[in-house]
N, C-alpha and C positions, 0 to 999 in steps of 0.2 A: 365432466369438463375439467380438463387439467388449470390449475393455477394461472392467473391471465396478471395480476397485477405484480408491481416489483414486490410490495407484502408479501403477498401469495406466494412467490418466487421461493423471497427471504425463508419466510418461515417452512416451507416443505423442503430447503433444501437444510437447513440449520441441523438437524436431528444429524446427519450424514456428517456434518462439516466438524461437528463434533467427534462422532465418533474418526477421525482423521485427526482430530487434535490429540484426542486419546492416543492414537496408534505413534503420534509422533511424540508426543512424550514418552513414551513406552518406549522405545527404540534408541529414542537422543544417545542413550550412554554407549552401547555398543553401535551406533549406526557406521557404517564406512563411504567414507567420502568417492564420488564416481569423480574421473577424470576432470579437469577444466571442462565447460564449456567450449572454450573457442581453444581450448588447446593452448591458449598462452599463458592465463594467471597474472595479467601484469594487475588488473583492477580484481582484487581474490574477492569482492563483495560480489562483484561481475561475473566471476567465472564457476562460484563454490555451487556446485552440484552432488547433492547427496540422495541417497537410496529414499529417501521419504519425498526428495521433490517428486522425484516418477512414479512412487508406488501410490503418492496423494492424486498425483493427477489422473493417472489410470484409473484409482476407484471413482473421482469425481465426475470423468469420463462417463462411465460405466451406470453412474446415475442420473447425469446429464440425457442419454440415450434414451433411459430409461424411462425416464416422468416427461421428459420434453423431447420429442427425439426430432423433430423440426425446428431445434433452437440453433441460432449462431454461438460458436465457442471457441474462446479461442483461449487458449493454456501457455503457460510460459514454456514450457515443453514440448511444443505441439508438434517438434521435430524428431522426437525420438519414442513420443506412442505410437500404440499399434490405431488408435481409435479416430485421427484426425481426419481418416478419409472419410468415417461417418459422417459426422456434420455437416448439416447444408452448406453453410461457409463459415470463415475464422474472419472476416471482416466486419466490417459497419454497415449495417444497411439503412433504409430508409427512416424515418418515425413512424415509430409504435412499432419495429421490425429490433425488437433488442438484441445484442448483442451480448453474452454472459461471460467476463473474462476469469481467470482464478492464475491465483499466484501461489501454488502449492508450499512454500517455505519461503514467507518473505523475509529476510533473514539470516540467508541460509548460513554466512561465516557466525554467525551468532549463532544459530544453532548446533553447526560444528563443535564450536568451542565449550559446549555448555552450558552457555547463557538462558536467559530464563522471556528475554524479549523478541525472538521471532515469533512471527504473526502465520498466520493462513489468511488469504483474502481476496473475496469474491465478489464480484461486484457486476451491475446490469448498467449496458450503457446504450443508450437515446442518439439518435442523429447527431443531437446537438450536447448534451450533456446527462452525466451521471444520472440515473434513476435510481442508486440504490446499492449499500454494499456492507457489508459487512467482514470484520477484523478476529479472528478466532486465537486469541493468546493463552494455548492452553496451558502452560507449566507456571500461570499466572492466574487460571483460573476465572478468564472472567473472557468476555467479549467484546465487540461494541458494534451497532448495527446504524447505518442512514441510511433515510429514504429523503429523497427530494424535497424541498420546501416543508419537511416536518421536522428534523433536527438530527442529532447524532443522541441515541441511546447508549447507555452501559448494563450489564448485569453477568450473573455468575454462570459459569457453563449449566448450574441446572436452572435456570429461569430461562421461561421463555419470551420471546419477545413483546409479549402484553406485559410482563412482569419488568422488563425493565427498566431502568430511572433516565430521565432524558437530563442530559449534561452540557455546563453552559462552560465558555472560559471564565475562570472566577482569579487566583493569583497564581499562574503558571511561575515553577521556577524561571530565577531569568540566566535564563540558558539557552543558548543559539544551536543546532546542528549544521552545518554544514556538505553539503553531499562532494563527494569525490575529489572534483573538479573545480571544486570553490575556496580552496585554500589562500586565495589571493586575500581574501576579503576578511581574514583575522586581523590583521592587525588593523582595522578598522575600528572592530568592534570586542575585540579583547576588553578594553578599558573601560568598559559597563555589562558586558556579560562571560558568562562561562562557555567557551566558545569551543565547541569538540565538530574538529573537523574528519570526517570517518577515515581518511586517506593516513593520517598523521598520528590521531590518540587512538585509533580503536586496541583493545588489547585483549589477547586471550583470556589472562587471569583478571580482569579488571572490568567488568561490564559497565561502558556508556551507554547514557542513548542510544534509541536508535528511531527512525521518524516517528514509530508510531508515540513517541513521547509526547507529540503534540494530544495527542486524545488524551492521557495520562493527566498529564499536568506539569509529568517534568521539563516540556521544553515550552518556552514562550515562544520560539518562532526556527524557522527553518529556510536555507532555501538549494536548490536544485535546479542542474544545467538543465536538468529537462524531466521530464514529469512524465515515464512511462505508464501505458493505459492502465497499467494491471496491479501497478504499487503504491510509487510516489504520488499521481497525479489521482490516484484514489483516496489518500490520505489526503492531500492536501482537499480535497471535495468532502471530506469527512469533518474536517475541521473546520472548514469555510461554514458548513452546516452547524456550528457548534459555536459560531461567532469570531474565526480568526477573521483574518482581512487575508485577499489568495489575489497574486495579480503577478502577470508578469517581469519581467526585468525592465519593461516600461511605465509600470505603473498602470496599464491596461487589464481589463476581466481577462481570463485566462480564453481563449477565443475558443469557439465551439469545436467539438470532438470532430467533425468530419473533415473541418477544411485543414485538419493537422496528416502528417504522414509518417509511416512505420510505425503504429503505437503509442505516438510522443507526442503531448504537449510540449510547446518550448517553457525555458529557464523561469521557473517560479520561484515568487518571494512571500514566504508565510508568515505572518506576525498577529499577535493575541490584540495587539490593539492598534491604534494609528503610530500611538509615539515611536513603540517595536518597529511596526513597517516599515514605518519611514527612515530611523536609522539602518533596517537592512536594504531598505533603497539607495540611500544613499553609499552604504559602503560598498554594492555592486557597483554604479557610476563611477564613486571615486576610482574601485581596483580595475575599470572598464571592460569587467568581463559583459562578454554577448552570450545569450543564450542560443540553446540548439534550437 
């Protein structure tokens, strides 16, 4: 009987996700960057496309088929493998019908550049919400895995997931990320936190933040115009699991996976505690950004 729970999932696909982190360590320093994306480069987080996103996702492919080959998949890339016409479907289906997405280099101008904070991240998704995902940071050497209603894990690429320590929010720097599009909302919150908005301070030679800081420690909160299936809106499910507060730009639960469309949750607001939240609620309202 092949593996049936998101555990099961987790743990038979982890040995593989690993070795993918390996190969992308391995490669970082000579890798060559593949064309934009969309051809344009205006948002380079958006468009940075490297030989390890395709060469991750094709192996993950290849083991997807392989241990599950009736599983839904759906890849950040799923336009330029050879493998997407396998799978039954790249969508959402019903409950208990999961969904397995992966984001081969979440990261990827961080990984261009050298940096030591892109992630690999895979995650099973439920009609209505996250089952399950895990964050593979290998030039970091460690991981971090959630499952539903039991919390967010951490441990080092050789532990496996009985082995590792479940982590709570305890004193996150206070540090804000801001995603792309949300630079309205510094000067909001400049005047109590260290505010890096990725559009503005990201720097080659200088590594900020980057979301997955919130599992880290180093960001106290975050927020983003919209919470793709495969990255953002699995971070912020990782961290909600781990004690942030996750709600929309209304101050609503983030609303269930199916009734959303393209991928996206709308505009999230991540915060380690109420006081956090609330100030980055309030500095969305004030700068009246709308979420997607």
């Amino acid at each position: 009987m092949p593996p049936t729970t998101p555990r099961e999932i987790l743990a038979a696909l982890l040995p593989y996700l690993k070795t993918a982190g390996a190969y992308a360590q391995q490669v970082q320093a000579q890798i060559a960057a593949q064309p934009d994306k969309d051809g344009k480069g205006d948002n380079f987080f958006a468009s940075a496309l490297s030989d390890a996103d395709l060469s991750i996702q094709t192996m993950m492919e290849v083991v997807l088929l392989g241990l599950f080959p009736s599983v839904r998949f759906y890849g950040e890339e799923h336009e330029q493998t050879y493998n997407t016409k396998y799978f039954r479907a790249i969508d959402l289906g019903p409950a208990g019908d999961y969904l397995i997405t992966l984001d081969p280099i979440d990261g990827t101008q961080f990984y261009l550049d050298g940096h030591s904070n892109y992630q690999i991240i895979l995650a099973i998704l439920n009609a209505d919400e996250y089952e399950g995902a895990i964050a593979i940071t290998p030039s970091q050497d460690l991981y971090y895995y959630t499952l539903r209603g039991e919390g967010t894990f951490m441990g080092s690429l050789a532990q496996s997931l009985d082995d590792c320590t479940q982590i709570k929010v305890q004193n996150p720097t206070l540090a804000i990320c801001l995603g792309w599009q949300m630079g309205d909302l510094v000067p909001y919150l400049s005047d109590r936190y260290h505010v890096y908005h990725t559009k503005t301070d990201y720097s080659k030679e200088t590594q900020i933040p980057n979301f997955n800081g919130l599992l880290s420690g180093d960001l106290a909160g975050a927020v983003l115009a919209k919470g793709q299936f495969i990255d953002g809106a699995v971070l912020a499910f990782m961290a909600q699991e781990m004690g942030y507060i996750v709600t929309t730009f209304t101050g609503n639960p983030p609303p269930p996976l199916h009734t959303c469309s393209n991928y996206l949750r709308p505009g999230m607001v991540i915060g380690s505690s109420k006081a956090v939240h609330s100030d980055l609620l309030a500095a969305v309202t004030a700068a009246r950004v709308v979420g997607s």
